[in-house]
C-alpha positions in Angstrom: 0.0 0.0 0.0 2.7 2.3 0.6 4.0 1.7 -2.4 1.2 1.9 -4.4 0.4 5.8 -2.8 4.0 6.5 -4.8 1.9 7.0 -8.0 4.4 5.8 -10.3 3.4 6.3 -14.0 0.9 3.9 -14.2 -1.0 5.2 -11.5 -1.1 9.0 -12.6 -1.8 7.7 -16.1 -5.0 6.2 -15.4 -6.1 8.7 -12.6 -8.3 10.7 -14.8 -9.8 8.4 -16.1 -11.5 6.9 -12.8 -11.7 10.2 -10.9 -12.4 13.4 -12.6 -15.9 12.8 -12.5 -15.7 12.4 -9.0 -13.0 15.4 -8.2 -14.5 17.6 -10.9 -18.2 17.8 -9.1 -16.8 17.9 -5.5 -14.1 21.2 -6.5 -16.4 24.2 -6.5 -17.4 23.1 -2.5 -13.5 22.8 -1.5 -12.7 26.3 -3.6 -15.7 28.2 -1.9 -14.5 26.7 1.9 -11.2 28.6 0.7 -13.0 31.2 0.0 -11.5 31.8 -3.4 -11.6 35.0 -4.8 -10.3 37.0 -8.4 -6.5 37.8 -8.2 -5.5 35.1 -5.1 -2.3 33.5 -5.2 -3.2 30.3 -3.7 -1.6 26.2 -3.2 -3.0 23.4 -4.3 -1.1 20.8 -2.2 -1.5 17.0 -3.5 -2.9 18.4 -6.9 -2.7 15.1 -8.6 -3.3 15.5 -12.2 -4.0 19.3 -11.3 -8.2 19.4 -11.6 -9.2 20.9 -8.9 -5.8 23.8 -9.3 -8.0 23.9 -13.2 -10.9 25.0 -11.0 -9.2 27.5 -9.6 -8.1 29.1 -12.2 -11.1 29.8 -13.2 -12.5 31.4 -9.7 -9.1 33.8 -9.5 -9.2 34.9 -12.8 -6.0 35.6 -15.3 -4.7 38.6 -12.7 -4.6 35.8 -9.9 -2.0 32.6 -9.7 -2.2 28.9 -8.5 0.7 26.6 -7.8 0.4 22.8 -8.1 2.2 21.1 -6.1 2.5 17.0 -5.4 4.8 14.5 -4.1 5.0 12.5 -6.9 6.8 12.9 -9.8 4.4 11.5 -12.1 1.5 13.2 -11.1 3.0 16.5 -11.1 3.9 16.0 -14.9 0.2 15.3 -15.2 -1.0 18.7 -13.6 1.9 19.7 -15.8 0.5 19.0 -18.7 -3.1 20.4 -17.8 -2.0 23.4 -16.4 1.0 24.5 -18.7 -1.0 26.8 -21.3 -1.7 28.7 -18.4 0.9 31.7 -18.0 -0.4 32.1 -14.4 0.0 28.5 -13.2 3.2 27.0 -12.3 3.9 22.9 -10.8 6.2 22.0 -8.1 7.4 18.5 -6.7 6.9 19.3 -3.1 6.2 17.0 0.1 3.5 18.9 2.0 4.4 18.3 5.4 8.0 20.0 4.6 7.2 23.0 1.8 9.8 25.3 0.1 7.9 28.4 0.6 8.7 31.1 2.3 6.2 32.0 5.3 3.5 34.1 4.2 3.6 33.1 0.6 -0.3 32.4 -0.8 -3.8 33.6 -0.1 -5.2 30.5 -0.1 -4.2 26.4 0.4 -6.4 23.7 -1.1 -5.9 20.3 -0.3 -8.4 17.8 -2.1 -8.1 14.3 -0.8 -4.7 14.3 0.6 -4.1 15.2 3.9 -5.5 11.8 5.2 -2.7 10.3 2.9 0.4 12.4 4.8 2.5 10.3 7.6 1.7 13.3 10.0 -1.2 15.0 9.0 -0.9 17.6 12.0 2.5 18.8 10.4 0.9 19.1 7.3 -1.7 21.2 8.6 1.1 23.4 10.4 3.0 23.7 7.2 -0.2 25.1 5.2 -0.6 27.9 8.5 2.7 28.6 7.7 2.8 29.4 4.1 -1.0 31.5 4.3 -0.9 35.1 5.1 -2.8 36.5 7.3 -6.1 36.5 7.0 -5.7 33.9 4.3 -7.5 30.5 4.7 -6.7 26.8 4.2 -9.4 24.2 3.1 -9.3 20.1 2.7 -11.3 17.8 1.6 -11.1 14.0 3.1 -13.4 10.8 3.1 -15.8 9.8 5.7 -16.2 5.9 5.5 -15.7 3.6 3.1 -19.4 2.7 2.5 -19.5 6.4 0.7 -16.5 6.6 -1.1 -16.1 6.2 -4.8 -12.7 4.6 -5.0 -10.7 4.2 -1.4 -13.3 1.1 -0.3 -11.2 -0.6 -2.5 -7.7 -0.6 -0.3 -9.8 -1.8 2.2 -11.3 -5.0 0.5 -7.8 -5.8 -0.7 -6.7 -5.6 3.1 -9.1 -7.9 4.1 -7.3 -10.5 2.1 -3.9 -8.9 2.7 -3.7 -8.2 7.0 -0.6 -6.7 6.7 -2.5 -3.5 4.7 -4.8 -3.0 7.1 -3.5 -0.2 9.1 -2.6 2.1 5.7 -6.4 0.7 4.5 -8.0 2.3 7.9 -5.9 5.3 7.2 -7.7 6.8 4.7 -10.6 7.0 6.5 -9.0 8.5 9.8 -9.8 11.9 9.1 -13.7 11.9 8.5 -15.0 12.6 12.0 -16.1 15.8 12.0 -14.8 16.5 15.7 -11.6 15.1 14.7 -10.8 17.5 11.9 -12.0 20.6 13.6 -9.7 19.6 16.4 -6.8 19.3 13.8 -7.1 22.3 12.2 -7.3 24.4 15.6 -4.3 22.7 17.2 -2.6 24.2 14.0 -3.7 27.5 15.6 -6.4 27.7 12.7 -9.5 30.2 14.0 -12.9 30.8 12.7 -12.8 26.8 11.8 -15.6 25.2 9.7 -16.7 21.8 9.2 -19.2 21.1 6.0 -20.3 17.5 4.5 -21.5 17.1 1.2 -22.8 13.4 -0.8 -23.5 12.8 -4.1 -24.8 10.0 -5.9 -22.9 9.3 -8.8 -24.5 6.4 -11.8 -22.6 4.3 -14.0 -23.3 2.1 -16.8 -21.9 -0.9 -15.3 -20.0 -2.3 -12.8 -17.0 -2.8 -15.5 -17.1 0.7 -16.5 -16.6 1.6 -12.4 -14.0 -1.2 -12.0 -11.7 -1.3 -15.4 -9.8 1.6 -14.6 -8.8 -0.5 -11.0 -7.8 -3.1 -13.5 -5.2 -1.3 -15.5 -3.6 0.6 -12.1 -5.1 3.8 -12.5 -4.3 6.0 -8.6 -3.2 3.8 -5.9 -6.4 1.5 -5.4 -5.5 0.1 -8.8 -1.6 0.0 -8.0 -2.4 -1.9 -4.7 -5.2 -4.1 -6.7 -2.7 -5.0 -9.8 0.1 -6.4 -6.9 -2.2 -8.8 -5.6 -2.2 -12.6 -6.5 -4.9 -13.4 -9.4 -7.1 -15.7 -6.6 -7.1 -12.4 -4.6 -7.8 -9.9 -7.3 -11.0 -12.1 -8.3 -11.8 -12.3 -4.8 -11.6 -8.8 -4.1 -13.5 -7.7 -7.5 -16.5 -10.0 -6.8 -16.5 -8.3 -3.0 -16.6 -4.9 -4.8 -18.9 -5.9 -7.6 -21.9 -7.5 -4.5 -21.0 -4.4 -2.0 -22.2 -1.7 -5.2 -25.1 -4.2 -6.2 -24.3 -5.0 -9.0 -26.9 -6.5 -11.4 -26.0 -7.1 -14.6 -26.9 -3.0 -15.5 -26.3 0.3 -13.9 -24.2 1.4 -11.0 -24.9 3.4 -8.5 -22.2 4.4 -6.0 -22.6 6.9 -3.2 -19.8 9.4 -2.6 -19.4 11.4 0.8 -16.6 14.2 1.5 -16.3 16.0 4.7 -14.3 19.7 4.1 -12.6 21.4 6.7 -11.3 25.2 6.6 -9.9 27.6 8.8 -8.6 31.0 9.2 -5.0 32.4 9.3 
């Protein structure tokens, strides 16, 4: 599992393809808990493939800037690649709990998905205080449980069959208490904290259209699934395919994120 949250090549390559849908609807709520505004200079830590900095980009406007920035090689190429017509959008290898940037740098910090993903989540939370300016505001999104995510159930299937994933499995889900977060963000000296929920239904063709991106190693569900011993990979798909109900036709697969905010 650790591994597999490297998102080598593979991985980034297929991310898209399984999770813009998802990402894409879920961005405007994480911007406006930022509260995003024309001519910001604002991070977008663990940008992936760079979507939700693309959304951005739109709320602050040509006179504003976003930075990309992710761990991983690979997916920072991606964002590259998205982002690089953009004369006001730069990408930067960078490991969010240790950031390059001088104090005081942005307006705003996004963080979709990721911080639940960090070894020490509370540094990363401290680095983002760091970097805002005052008055400037920092906003994640993370998952709840697994029984309303859209992809992360997975790495929990696959440690059912594999113990010794477990622990980074249960991980991804640490964050979602709404207590917990709010507690997080305000032992990072973060006032005026705010805690929102949204869910969202989202309907697929079939269950192969949800699952073939898993198949090929698309994100690190897929890299974790595509390591696994063929008796296990049937074993987990066939868990997957009877938790979504599948029958024969349309999917339907509910998606809950909890964001968090708070005030520099």
């Amino acid at each position: 599992m650790t591994e597999a949250l490297n998102y080598r090549a593979q991985a980034a390559a297929g991310y898209d393809g399984m999770f813009a849908q998802v990402t894409t609807h879920f961005a405007p709520t994480l911007l406006r808990a930022a509260r995003l505004a024309p001519e910001m200079d604002v991070l977008d830590i663990a940008t992936g493939t760079g979507l939700v900095a693309e959304a951005a980009l739109d709320v602050i406007g040509p006179t504003g800037r976003i930075t990309a920035a992710d761990l991983s090689p690979a997916m920072a190429e991606k964002a590259r690649e998205r982002l690089g017509q953009s004369d006001n959008a730069s990408v930067a290898v960078e490991d969010g709990q240790a950031l390059s940037f001088p104090d005081a740098s942005f307006d705003a910090v996004v963080c979709s998905l990721g911080l639940m993903f960090f070894p020490d989540p509370p540094r990363g939370l401290a680095e983002f205080h760091r970097v805002l300016r005052p008055g400037g505001r920092a906003a994640v999104s993370v998952n709840t449980v697994p029984e309303r995510s859209y992809n992360t159930r997975i790495n929990l299937a696959i440690a059912r069959y594999v113990p010794s994933l477990a622990e980074a499995a249960a991980r991804i889900f640490s964050l979602g208490n709404e207590l917990k977060l709010a507690s997080l963000f305000e032992s990072a000296n973060f006032r005026d904290v705010e805690i929102t929920t949204e869910t969202r239904t989202f309907k697929l063709p079939s269950f192969a259209t949800y699952f073939e991106p898993i198949q090929r190693g698309a994100g690190s569900p897929g890299q974790a699934f595509i390591s696994l011993p063929e008796a296990v990979r049937c074993a987990v798909r066939e868990e997957l395919r009877c938790e979504l109900g599948d029958a024969g036709g349309p999917i339907e697969v509910e998606v809950e994120y909890r964001f968090a905010s708070g005030l520099r």
